[in-house]
C-alpha positions, 0 to 999 in steps of 0.5 A, a space after each residue: 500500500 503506497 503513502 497518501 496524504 489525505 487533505 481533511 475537512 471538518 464539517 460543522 453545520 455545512 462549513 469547514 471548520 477546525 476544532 483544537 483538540 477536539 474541543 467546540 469551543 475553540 474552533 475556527 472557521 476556514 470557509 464557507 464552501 466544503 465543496 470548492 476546498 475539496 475541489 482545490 484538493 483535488 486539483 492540488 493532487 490529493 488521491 483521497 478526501 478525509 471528510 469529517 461531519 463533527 454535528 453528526 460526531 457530537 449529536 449522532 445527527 446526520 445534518 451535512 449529508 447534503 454537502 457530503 453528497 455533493 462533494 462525492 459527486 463533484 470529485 473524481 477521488 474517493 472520499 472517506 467520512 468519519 463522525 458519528 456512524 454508530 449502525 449499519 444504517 448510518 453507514 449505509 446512508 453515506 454508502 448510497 449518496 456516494 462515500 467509498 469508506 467509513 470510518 467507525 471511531 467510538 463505535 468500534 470499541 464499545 460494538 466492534 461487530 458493527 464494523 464487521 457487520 458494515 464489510 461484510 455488506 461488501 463496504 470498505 471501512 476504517 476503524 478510527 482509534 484516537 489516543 492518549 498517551 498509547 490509551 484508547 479515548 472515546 466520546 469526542 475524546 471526553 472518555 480515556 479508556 484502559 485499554 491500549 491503542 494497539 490492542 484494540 488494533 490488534 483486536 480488529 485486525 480481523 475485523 474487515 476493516 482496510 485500514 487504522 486511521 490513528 490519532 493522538 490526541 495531544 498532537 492534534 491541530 498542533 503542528 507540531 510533528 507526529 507521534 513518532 514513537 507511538 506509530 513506532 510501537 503500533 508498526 512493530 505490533 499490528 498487521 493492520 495497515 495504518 494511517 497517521 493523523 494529527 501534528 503534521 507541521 512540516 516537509 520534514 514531519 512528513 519525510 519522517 512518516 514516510 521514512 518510518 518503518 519497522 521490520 518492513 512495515 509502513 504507514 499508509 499516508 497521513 491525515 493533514 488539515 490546520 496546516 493546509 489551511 494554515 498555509 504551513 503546508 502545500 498540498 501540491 509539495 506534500 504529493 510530490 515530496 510524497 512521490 518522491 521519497 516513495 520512488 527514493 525507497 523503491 530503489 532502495 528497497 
């Protein structure tokens, strides 16, 4: 599975927003168009567009539908949506108006059949595992568990699920580089391919994802949105130093 670098937008009551550490009061509004950000993503080079419907994550209330429907009939990339999907019926309404993947976060620890219930319908389907300090935190990140990231990786590795999209949570929207040695400990441990998110702040942030590798294991891409929006970041240098380093590693392999 090649690295991707997946462009993020957060949907709350149709604009794009971005929340600091998951918290609703502090958020900041980047645009009142979802529909032409994602459209500038995909002109910038983005394989994949990371969608995430924060009403629907807080309320369980599917109020962006309309704008999510839009951008998977806009784009000519697949789109994946993570926020509130806790049934089967959940998923499969963002199924039929045209998402390629869910992402269950709360859901699949507190019901982890449900994500084998979405795959075995024929769906792809992520599990979004966000972390503490190597802990599972679940609710919007209001609830830490005791259990550990990667056992609960390791646990829905025969899930159905694709891939892991992992989170922690101290590095979200901070800029400030990823989690290198908790991704080094979920590489060394979890079959599971598995995408980083939170904390990408630089060229050098992202060589070092790309470059991390334990025993032949990779990360599958990772998840970028304040420093988009923040103009810390280029999509269009992120891909290609993307392609590049993947080229670098290919003959070097």
């Amino acid at each position: 599975m090649s690295f991707v670098v997946y462009p993020a937008i957060d949907l709350i009551n149709g604009k794009c927003v971005r929340l600091h550490q998951g918290d609703y009061t502090k958020e900041t509004i980047y645009g009142d168009n979802p529909i032409s950000q994602a459209l500038k993503f995909e002109s910038d080079g983005a394989e994949w567009i990371h969608l995430v419907d924060l009403d629907a994550a807080r309320t369980g209330s599917f109020e962006n539908t309309s704008v999510i429907k839009n951008i998977c009939e806009e784009l000519s990339i697949p789109v994946q949506v993570g926020g509130g999907i806790r049934s089967s019926d959940a998923a499969k309404l963002l199924y039929d108006i045209g998402v390629e993947r869910t992402v269950i976060g709360t859901a699949a620890v507190e019901n982890p059949e449900l994500v084998s219930r979405i795959a075995e319908h024929g769906h792809r389907v992520a599990v979004g595992v966000d972390g503490k300090d190597g802990y599972v935190a679940t609710r919007g990140w209001k609830v830490t568990t005791d259990l550990k990231v990667v056992d609960l990786l390791k646990r829905l590795e025969m899930s159905g699920a694709e891939v892991g999209i992992v989170t922690e949570i101290k590095r979200d929207g901070t800029m400030e580089g990823s989690d290198l040695e908790g991704l080094t400990q979920i590489l060394r441990n979890v079959d599971m391919p598995v995408i980083a998110s939170g904390g990408l702040g630089s060229m050098d942030d992202l060589r070092d994802l790309v470059g991390l590798q334990v025993s032949g294991s990779r990360l599958a891409g990772v998840i970028t949105g304040r420093a988009l929006y923040e103009k810390r970041l280029d999509l269009a240098e992120l891909v290609a130093l993307t392609q590049e380093l993947e080229h670098f590693e290919s003959e070097h392999d």
